[in-house]
N, C-alpha and C positions, 0 to 999 in steps of 0.2 A: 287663231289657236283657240280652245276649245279651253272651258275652265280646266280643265282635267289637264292639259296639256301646260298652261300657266304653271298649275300647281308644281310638274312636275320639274319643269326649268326653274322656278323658284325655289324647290328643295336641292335641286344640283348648286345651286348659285349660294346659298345658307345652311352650308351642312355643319357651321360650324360657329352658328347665332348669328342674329338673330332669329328665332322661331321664324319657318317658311309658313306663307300662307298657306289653304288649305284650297282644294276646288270650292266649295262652299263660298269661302272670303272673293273668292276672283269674279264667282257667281254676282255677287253681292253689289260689286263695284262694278261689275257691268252693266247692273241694272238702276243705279246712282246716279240721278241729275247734275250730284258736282264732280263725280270722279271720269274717270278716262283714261281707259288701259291703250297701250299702245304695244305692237309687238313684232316680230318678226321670226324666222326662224333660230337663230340665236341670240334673243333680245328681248327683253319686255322692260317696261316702264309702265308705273301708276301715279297720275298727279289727281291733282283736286282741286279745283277754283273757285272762292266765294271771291262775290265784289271782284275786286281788282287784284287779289293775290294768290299767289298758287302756290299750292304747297307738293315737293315728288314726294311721293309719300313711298316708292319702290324705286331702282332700277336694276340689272341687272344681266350679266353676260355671260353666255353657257362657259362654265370653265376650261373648256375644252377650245374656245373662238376668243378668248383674253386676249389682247393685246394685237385686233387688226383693226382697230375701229370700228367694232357693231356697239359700245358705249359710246362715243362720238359722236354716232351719228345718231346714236337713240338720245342722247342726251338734247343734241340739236332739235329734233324733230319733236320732243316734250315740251320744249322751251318755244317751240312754234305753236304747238298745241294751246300751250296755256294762253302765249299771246293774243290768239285765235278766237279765246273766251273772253279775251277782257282784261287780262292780269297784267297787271303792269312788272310785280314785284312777285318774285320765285324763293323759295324759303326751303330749307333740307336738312336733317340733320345726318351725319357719317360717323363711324366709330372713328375714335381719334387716331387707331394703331392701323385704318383703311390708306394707308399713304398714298397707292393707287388711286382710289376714289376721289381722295381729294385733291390732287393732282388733277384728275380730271372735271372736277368743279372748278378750281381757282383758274382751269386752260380756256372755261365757256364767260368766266367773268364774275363768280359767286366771291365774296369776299367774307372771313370769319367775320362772326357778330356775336357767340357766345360759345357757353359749353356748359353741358351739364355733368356733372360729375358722376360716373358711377352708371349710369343708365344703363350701359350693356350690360348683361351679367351670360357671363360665359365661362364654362370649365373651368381656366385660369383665373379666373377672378372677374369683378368688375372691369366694365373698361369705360371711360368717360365720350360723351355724343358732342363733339363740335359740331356747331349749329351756323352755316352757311348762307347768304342770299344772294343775290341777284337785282341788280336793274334789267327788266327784263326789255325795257323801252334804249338803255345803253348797249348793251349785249346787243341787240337789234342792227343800231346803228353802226357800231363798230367791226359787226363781220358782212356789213356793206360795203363801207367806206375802206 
């Protein structure tokens, strides 16, 4: 996909905060030694791997393809990515009121680690960012075994 094409699956996916990246931002992270966009036709993910850890910094599923497994299987295939680099340990933040999202974090093996209060700021108000990780060397072995 074409940054222009990023951009726009990411404004269908965040129409409703947070702020969707821009072509530009996608430009950016393609041309970034630590990041690593991943995508497909109804799907994109953005991680970023220093040292051993990785942070998804996006992911994402055309609202229109919710709920057949294009996050599953993106989510999967980011978490192979980052392995891929080095990363042992996967790190995320989800708005709290994301219950889907993070449903599908805690299904790959992310376990809560914190929250920040307030971080989203959305029409309705703030909303607070629970803060997610991953063994990403556990997660591995467990959908081996």
């Amino acid at each position: 996909m074409t940054s222009a094409e990023l951009a726009a699956l990411h404004a269908r996916c965040f129409d409703d905060g947070p702020r969707p990246w821009s072509a530009s931002e996608f430009a950016e992270f393609a041309t970034s030694r630590l990041d690593s966009i991943h995508s497909d036709n109804h799907a994109l993910g953005v991680i970023r791997v220093i040292a051993d850890e990785a942070e998804l910094l996006t992911i994402c599923v055309d609202p229109v393809e919710q709920g057949r497994g294009h996050g599953q299987r993106m989510l999967a295939r980011l978490m192979q990515a980052a392995r891929d680099r080095g990363a042992l340990t996967m790190f995320l933040e989800v708005a709290a009121d994301n219950i889907g999202a993070m449903a599908l974090y805690s299904g790959a093996g992310f376990q809560i680690t914190g929250r920040r209060r307030g971080y989203y700021q959305r029409a309705t108000g703030p909303v607070d960012a629970v803060v997610m990780s991953c063994d990403l060397t556990a997660a591995a072995t467990s959908r081996q075994g």
